[in-house]
N, C-alpha and C positions, 0 to 999 in steps of 0.2 A: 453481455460478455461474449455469446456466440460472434457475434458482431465483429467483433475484433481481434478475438482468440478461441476458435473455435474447438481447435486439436487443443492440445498439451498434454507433458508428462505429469506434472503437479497442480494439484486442486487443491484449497483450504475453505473452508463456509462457516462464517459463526452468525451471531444474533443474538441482539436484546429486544427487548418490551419496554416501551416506556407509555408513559401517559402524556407526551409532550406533543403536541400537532407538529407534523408533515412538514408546515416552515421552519418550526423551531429548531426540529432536528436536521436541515439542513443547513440551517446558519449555525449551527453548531458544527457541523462539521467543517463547513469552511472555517470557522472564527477560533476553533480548537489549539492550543497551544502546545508545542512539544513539555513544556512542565506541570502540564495536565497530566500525560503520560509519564512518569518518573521510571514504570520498567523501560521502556524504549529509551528514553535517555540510558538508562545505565547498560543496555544491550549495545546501544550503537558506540557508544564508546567505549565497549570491550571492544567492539570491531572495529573502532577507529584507533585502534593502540598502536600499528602498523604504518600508521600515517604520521605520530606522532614528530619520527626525525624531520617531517617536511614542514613540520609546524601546523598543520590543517586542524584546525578546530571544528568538533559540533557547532552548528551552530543550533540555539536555542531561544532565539527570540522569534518572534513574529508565528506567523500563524504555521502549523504543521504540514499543511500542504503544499505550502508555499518551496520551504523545503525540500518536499520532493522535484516541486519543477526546478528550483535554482540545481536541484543534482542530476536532471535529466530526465525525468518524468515527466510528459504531457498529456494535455487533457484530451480523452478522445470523444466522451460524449458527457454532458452538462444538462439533462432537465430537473423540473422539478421532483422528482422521483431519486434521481439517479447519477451518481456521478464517477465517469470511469477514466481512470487513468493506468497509463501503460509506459513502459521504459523498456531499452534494450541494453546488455551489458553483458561483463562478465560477470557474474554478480559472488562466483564461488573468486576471485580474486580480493584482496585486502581491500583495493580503492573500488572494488563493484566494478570497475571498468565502463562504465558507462557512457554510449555512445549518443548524442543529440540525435534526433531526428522529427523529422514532420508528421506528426499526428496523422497525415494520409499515407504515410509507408509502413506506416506499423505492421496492419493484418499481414503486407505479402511480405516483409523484410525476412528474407532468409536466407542472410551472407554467414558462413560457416565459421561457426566459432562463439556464438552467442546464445543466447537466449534473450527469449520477449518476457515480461512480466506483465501484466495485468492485473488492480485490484479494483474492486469499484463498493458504493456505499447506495444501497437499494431501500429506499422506503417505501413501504406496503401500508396498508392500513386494517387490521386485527382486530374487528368486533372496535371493543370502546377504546382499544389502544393500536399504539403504532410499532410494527415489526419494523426493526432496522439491522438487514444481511449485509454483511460484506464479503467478498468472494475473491478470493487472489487463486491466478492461475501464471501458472511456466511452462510457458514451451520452448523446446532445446533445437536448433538449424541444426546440427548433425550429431552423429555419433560421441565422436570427443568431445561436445559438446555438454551432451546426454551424461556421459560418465560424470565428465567432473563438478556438473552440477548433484548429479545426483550422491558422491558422496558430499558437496557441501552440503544438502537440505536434510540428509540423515542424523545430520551435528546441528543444522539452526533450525530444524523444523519445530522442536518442543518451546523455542525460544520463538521464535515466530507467531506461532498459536497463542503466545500466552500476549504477547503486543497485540495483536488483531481483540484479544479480548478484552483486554482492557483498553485499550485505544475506544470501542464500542461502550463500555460503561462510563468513559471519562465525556463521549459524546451524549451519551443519556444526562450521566450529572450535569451537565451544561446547558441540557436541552431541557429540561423541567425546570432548574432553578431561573432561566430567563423567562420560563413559560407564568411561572408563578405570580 
């Protein structure tokens, strides 16, 4: 994560333990479906209720991450360890504001008025089991940037932690029952 977002205003870090090897829980994260996770569906479509008059749907088919890249998320590094992905936006806006860009502007993009995100999925290996962290970081390009993110993550932050933790145990459920 230094790597690509080194500053930031905001840090998040969880983790589970599973008994599943190192590939399992990574094809589980790629292969993870948003109805695996049932809080984050019902989270994003409180926040997609604002979108509703333009008729924008969740979508909820296909794999979870997939999702984040069709909304603007790309991948910035991919091993077997580690996979980190980052997006820029307004993100305290209704539709997140989200701006495309190229996986190699990310670390220096700082056009005022946005923030970078970053969150990535770390697998470690724990004596007889497997540590799997995920770590989301925000950093804000200027001031009023800073503010108004910062009162939006005072209001999504409880709800935020609770999807990064279960997004993580819905990746373990996945990762052991294919391991089995």
């Amino acid at each position: 994560m230094d790597d690509f977002l080194p500053g930031y205003d905001v840090r998040e870090v969880h983790s589970v333990s599973t008994s599943a090897a190192r590939a399992a829980v990574m094809e589980a994260i790629h292969s993870l479906t948003p109805t695996e996770v049932p809080v984050l569906v019902a989270l994003m479509a409180i926040r997609s209720v604002p979108a509703l008059p333009r008729r924008r749907r969740l979508p909820v088919r296909g794999a979870l991450l997939e999702g984040f890249r069709r909304g603007g998320f790309v991948t910035l590094r991919e091993t077997p360890d580690e996979l980190v992905l980052g997006g820029v936006g307004r993100f305290w806006q209704p539709s997140g504001g989200l701006r495309r860009i190229e996986p190699a502007e990310f670390r220096y993009f700082d056009e005022p008025g946005f923030a970078k995100a970053a969150f990535n999925f770390q697998i470690e290996r724990a004596g007889e089991r497997t540590l799997l962290k995920t770590e989301t970081r925000v950093a804000t390009t200027d001031a009023h940037a800073r503010r108004s993110f910062g009162r939006y993550w005072r209001f999504v932050y409880p709800g935020s932690a609770l999807i990064r933790i279960a997004w993580l145990r819905a990746i373990r459920r996945r990762a052991e029952r294919n391991s089995a």
